[in-house]
C-alpha positions, 0 to 999 in steps of 0.5 A, spaced: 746 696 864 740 695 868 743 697 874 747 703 871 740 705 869 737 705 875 743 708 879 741 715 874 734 714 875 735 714 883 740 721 881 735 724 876 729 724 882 733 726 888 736 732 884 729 734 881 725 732 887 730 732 893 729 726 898 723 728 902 721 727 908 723 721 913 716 721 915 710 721 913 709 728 914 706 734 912 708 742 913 702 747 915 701 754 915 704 754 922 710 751 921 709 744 924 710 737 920 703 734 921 703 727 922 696 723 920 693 728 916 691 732 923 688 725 925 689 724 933 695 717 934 690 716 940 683 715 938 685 709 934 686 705 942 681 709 946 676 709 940 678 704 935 677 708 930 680 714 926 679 720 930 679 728 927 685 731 931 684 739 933 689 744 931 689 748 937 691 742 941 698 738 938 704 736 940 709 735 938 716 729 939 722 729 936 719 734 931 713 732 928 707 734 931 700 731 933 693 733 933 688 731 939 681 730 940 683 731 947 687 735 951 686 728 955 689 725 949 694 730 947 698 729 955 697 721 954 701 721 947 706 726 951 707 721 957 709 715 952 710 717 944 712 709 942 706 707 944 702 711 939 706 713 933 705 709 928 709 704 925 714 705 919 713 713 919 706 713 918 708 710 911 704 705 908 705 698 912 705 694 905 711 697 902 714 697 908 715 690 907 720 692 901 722 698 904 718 702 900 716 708 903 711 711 900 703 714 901 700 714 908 692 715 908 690 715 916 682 712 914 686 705 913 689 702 919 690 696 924 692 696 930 696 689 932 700 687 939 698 694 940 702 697 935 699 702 930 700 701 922 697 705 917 696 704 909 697 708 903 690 706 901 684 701 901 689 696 896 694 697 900 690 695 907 687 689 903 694 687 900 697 687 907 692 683 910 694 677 905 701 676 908 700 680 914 705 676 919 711 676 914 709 683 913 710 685 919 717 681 920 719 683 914 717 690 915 720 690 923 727 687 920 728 693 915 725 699 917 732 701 921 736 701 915 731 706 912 729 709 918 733 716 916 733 715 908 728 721 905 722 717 904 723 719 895 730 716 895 729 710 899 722 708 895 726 708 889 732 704 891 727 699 894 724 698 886 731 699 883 738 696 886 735 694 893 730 690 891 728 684 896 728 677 895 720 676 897 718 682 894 710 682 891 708 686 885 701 689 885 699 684 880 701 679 883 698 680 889 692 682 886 690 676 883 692 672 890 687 678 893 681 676 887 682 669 889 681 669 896 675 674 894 672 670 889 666 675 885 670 681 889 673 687 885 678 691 888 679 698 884 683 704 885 687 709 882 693 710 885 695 716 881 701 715 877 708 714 879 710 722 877 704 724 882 706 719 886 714 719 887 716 726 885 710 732 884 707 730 891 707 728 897 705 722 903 698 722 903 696 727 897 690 722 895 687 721 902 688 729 904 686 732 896 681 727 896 684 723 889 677 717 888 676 718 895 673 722 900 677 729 901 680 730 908 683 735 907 688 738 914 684 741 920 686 748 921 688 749 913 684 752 907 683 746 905 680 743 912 672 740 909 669 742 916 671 749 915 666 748 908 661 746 913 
C-alpha cells in the first residue's frame, strides 16, 4: 500500500510540475540554460573562490551555458569542459549520495581531486563534509542511473520506491553534525518541499535570496549589481 502511494505521488508530480530539469539549470531572457546562477566553473580552480561570471562572455557544452569573469576563463572551460563542470549536474552533492537531485547554491562548494562539487545550502555543505568519502562513492556509483532523469522525478523516487539502503535524513544527520560542533547551531530554512519540489526550481533560494544573500542572475532584472 505504501508503495502504491508513493507510485501516485511520484504520477501526481510529474503531471503537475513535469520532470524538470536534468541539470541544475536555469532559463534567461536570452534563451540560455545557465548554469551556476552565472557564477564562472573556472574561478572556483584559478581563484579558489566563487567567482561573478559576465553575461556578455559565455559558453556554451552540450546545451548548457557559462558565465566567465574572463575571456582567458571562458577559452580554458571550452578546451576541457569535464575538468570544470560541476559534479552531479550542479545539484547538491549531499543528496546526490541518495540520488536526489535537487538545489544548487554556487557560494557553497569544495573542490576534491580537482573536481568541482556544489551544495544546496550551508546545511547541505556541512552534512556532506560528516561522511564526505562515502558520499562521493556513493554519489560517483549512482549518478549514471539518473543522470538523464528530470531532476523532479528522480528526487522523488529517491525518497519514495528507490530509497537506498545508506540513506540519512536531516535529523539524523544534524544531531551527529551537533555532536561533532558541540555548543554550535545550524539553522536554516529550506522552504518547504511545495517550493522546493513542484513550484520552484534548483537554486531559487540562493538566486532569490530566501534567508540569505540574494544573488540574483547577471544580465536579468534580478541581477543586485544592476541596483547598485
Amino acid at each position: 500500500m505504501a508503495i502504491l502511494r508513493a507510485l501516485l505521488l511520484v504520477a501526481a508530480v510529474s503531471g503537475l510540475a513535469g520532470c524538470g530539469t536534468t541539470h541544475a539549470t536555469v532559463g534567461t531572457s536570452r534563451g540560455e540554460s545557465l548554469m551556476l546562477l552565472g557564477f564562472d566553473p573556472v574561478g572556483y580552480f584559478a581563484d579558489g573562490r566563487p567567482v561573478r561570471g559576465k553575461h556578455t562572455i559565455a559558453g556554451t557544452y552540450e546545451g548548457r551555458t557559462y558565465y566567465f569573469a574572463s575571456a582567458a576563463h571562458r577559452e580554458a572551460f571550452l578546451a576541457t569542459p569535464a575538468s570544470y563542470e560541476p559534479l552531479y549536474g550542479g545539484f547538491c552533492s549531499n543528496g546526490a549520495p541518495y540520488g536526489v537531485k535537487m538545489g544548487s547554491d554556487p557560494t557553497q562548494f569544495e573542490i576534491r581531486g580537482g573536481r568541482l562539487f556544489i551544495f544546496g545550502d550551508v546545511v547541505g555543505h556541512e552534512m556532506w563534509l560528516l561522511d564526505e568519502a562515502d558520499n562521493i562513492t556513493h554519489a560517483d556509483a549512482l549518478w549514471p542511473s539518473i543522470a538523464d532523469k528530470g531532476w523532479r522525478i528522480a528526487s522523488l523516487e529517491a525518497w519514495t520506491v528507490k530509497k537506498v539502503p545508506w540513506y540519512r535524513d536531516g535529523k539524523g544527520l544534524m544531531a551527529r553534525w551537533r555532536e561533532k560542533h558541540a555548543g554550535k547551531e545550524l539553522a536554516y530554512d529550506t522552504g518547504g518541499t511545495m517550493n522546493n519540489l513542484v513550484l520552484k526550481y534548483p537554486g531559487w533560494r540562493a538566486r532569490e535570496g530566501f534567508g540569505q544573500e540574494r544573488l540574483g542572475v547577471p544580465g536579468e532584472r534580478d541581477d543586485p549589481l544592476k541596483e547598485k
